[in-house]
Structures are given as C-alpha cells and as structure tokens.
N, C-alpha and C positions, 0 to 999 in steps of 0.2 A: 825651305822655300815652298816646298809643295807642301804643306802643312797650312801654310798662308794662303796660298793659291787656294785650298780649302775651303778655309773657312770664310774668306772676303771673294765666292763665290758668287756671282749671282743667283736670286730665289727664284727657281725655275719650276716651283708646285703651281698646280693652280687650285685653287679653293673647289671644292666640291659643295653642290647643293645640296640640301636636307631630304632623304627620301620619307616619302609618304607613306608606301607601299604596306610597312608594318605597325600603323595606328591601329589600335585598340578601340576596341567601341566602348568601351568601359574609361570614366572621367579618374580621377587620380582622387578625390572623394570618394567615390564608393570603392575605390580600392583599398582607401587605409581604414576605410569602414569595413572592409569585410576581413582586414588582417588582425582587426581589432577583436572581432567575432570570433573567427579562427584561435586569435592567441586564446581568447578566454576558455576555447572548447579544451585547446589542451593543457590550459592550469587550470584547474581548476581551485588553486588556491588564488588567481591574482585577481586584482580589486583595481579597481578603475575609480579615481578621485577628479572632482575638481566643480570649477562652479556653475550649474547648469545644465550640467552634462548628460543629468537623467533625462524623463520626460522631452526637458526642450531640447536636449539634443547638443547643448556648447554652441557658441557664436557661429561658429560655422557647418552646426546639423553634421560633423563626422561622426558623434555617439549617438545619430539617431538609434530606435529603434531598441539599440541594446538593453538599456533598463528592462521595457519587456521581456525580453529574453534571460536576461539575466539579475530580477529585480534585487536580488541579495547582496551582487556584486558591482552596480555604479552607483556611486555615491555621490549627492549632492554638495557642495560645502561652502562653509561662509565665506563671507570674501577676505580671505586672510591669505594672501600667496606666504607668507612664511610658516603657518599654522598647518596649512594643506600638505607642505612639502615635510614637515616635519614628523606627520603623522606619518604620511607616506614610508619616509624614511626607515620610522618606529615601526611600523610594519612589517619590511622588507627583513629589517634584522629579525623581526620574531618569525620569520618562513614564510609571508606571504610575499605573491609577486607584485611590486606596487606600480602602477603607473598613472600620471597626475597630468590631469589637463590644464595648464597656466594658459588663459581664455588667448591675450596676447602676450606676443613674446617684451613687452616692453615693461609688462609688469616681474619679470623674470627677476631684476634688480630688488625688487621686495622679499625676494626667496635668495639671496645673493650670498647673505651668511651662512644661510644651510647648506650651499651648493661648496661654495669657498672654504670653511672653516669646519665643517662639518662631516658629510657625508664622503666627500672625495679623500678626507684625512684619518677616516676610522683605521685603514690598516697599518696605517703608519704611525699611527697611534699605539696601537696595541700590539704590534708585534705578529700576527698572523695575519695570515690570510682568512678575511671575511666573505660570504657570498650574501651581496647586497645586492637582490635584483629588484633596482631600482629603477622606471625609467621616466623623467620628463619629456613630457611631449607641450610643443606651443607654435602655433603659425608666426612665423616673423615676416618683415617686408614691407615697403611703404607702396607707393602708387594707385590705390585703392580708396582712397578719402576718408580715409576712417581718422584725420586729424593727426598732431604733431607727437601725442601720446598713445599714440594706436598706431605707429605707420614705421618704426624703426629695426633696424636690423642691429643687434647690439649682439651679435657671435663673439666676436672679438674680445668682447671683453672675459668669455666664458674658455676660448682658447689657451688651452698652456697649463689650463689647472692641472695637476699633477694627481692623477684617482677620478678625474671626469672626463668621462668621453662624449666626444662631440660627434653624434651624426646628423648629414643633413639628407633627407629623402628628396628624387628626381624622378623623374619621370620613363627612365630609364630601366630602373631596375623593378621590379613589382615590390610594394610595400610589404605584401607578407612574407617574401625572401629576408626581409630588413629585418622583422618584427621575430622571424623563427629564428634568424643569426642571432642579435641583441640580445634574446631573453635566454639565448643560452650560452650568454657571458657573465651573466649573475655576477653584473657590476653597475655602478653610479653611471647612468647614461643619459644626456641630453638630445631629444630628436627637435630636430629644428626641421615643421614646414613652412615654408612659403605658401604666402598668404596667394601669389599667381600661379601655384602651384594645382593648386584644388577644382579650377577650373580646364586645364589642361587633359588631355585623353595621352593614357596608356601608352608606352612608345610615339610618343608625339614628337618628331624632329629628329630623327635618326640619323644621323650622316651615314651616308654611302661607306661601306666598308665596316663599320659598325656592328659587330654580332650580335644578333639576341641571345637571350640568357637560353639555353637547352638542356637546364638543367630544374632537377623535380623538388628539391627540396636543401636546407643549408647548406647539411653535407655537402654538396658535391659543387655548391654554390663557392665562387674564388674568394669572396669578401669573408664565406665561414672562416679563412685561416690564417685572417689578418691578424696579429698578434699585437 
C-alpha cells in the first residue's frame, strides 16, 4: 500500500524557468565553425567534402572561410549525395579522416544505400574490426521556409542502423567537445544539426540546476566514455 501511496502521489515539483545567466556571446555557427577549424588543425589528414562548401561556404556559410585556410583540404563536389558519401567512405578506409557536408538533411535518403548497406556493415562483414573515421554532417528541421523538400527531420529512419551512430548537436554542449569525442571513435557517424539550431547562442536556455561543462577537453568530457 505504501508503494501505491507512492506512486499515485500527487506532482508537487514546480517547473523551473530557464536561466540566462550563462549565454555565450558566440552563435552555435561560428561554434561548429570553429570545431571544424579546430578538427582539421589536429588531423591533418581529414578532408571535408560536399557541395559548395569551399569558397561559398555550404547553404548555411558553417565552412566559411575554411578553404582559405585549408585550400588542399575542402573540397567541392558534384551534386551526387551517394557519390560524395562514397568517396568519403573510400577515403576513410584508405586513412584519411572524411567528413561530408549533405547541404540538407533531406537529401540524406539519396546517400541511404551507403549509409544502410554499406559503410555501417563493413565490420561485420569482414570479420575485424575497422577504423572508419567517417563523419556525416547535415542541418535537419522544418520551420524555416525552405519548402516541403528542404524542411524535414528524417533521423528516424537512420536510427537502429546497427555500425551507425547517430549524434545530434545542442546548444548545450560546445561543438568542439562533440567533434574532439567523435573523431576519436573512428567510426561510421551521422551529426545531425538543426537547422534552429545555428541561429541560437552558446548555452542558450539552461535550466536552473543545469551544470556547465568544466571540463578542458574529451578526455575528461562524460560523453568521451559513452561506449
């Protein structure tokens, strides 16, 4: 009876507001722009793919800048999402570290056979363990007017693969925590941003009680030992 008594309780929390206190001046764009910068300083073998991405910068200006900086390694490419990711892929396996800009994430079905059938199955395929540091990255998310083929959130259907890991970045955690974890899991990985994501600052909406991250680098970061 006291177990009852428990659980059919009445809910006596009260919601707490979102504190402000610990916003960032920095927008959640030039944050995954600068972990982007970051990662390439310290691969120097990884290759940034996809369409647009040099010069213009990708539909949403997060590779600005980079070409300059690194004109050897972003690469432009034709509009082929299964051609892009395949190279990518082929890449990854000969040692470099590939990461592939799919402009939006709606086009990601175009790349669906390499994702599904492909890359997430290499090890189980063959018997060993492979170190495929692969990562796709693509804004997802409707509300934004970009139309009924530009606007969708289609995670779902990339959840469950068995060899593909799904992360999605927030605004919570700093990108280049994300980006130093992932590349040193040298595995088949999907980063999914949101497309309201980009316009957002740094710690934006933190609930009350909420820690910030006080730590320097993966290592010591809690998500480094998610297994």
């Amino acid at each position: 009876q006291a177990e009852l008594n428990d659980i059919y309780a009445p809910f006596a929390n009260k919601a707490i507001a979102p504190s402000t206190a610990a916003v960032s001046e920095k927008k959640m764009i030039q944050a995954i722009s600068e972990a982007l910068d970051q990662s390439m300083e310290r691969h120097p073998n990884l290759i940034l793919m996809g369409q647009d991405i040099a010069e213009y910068g990708g539909a949403f200006k997060v590779t600005r800048d980079l070409s300059n900086k690194f004109p050897d390694r972003v690469k432009n490419t034709p509009i082929s999402e299964q051609a892009i990711v395949g190279i990518a892929i082929g890449a990854a396996l000969r040692g470099n570290v590939s990461i592939v800009e799919i402009m939006f994430g709606d086009f990601t079905t175009l790349a669906f056979d390499q994702l599904l059938q492909h890359v997430s199955k290499f090890t189980l395929m063959y018997g060993i363990k492979l170190e495929i540091p692969f990562i796709l990255r693509t804004p997802m998310g409707g509300f934004r007017g970009y139309g009924p083929t530009h606007s969708q959130s289609l995670e779902k259907h990339f959840l469950g693969i068995p060899g593909l890991i799904i992360v999605v970045l927030n605004q919570l955690i700093p990108p280049s925590i994300i980006f130093e974890t992932i590349l040193k899991r040298k595995e088949p990985i999907m980063l999914i941003e949101n497309k309201t994501l980009y316009t957002k600052m740094l710690f934006e909406n933190i609930l009350n009680g909420y820690s910030l991250y006080t730590y320097k680098t993966a290592d010591t970061y809690p998500v480094a030992n998610l297994k």
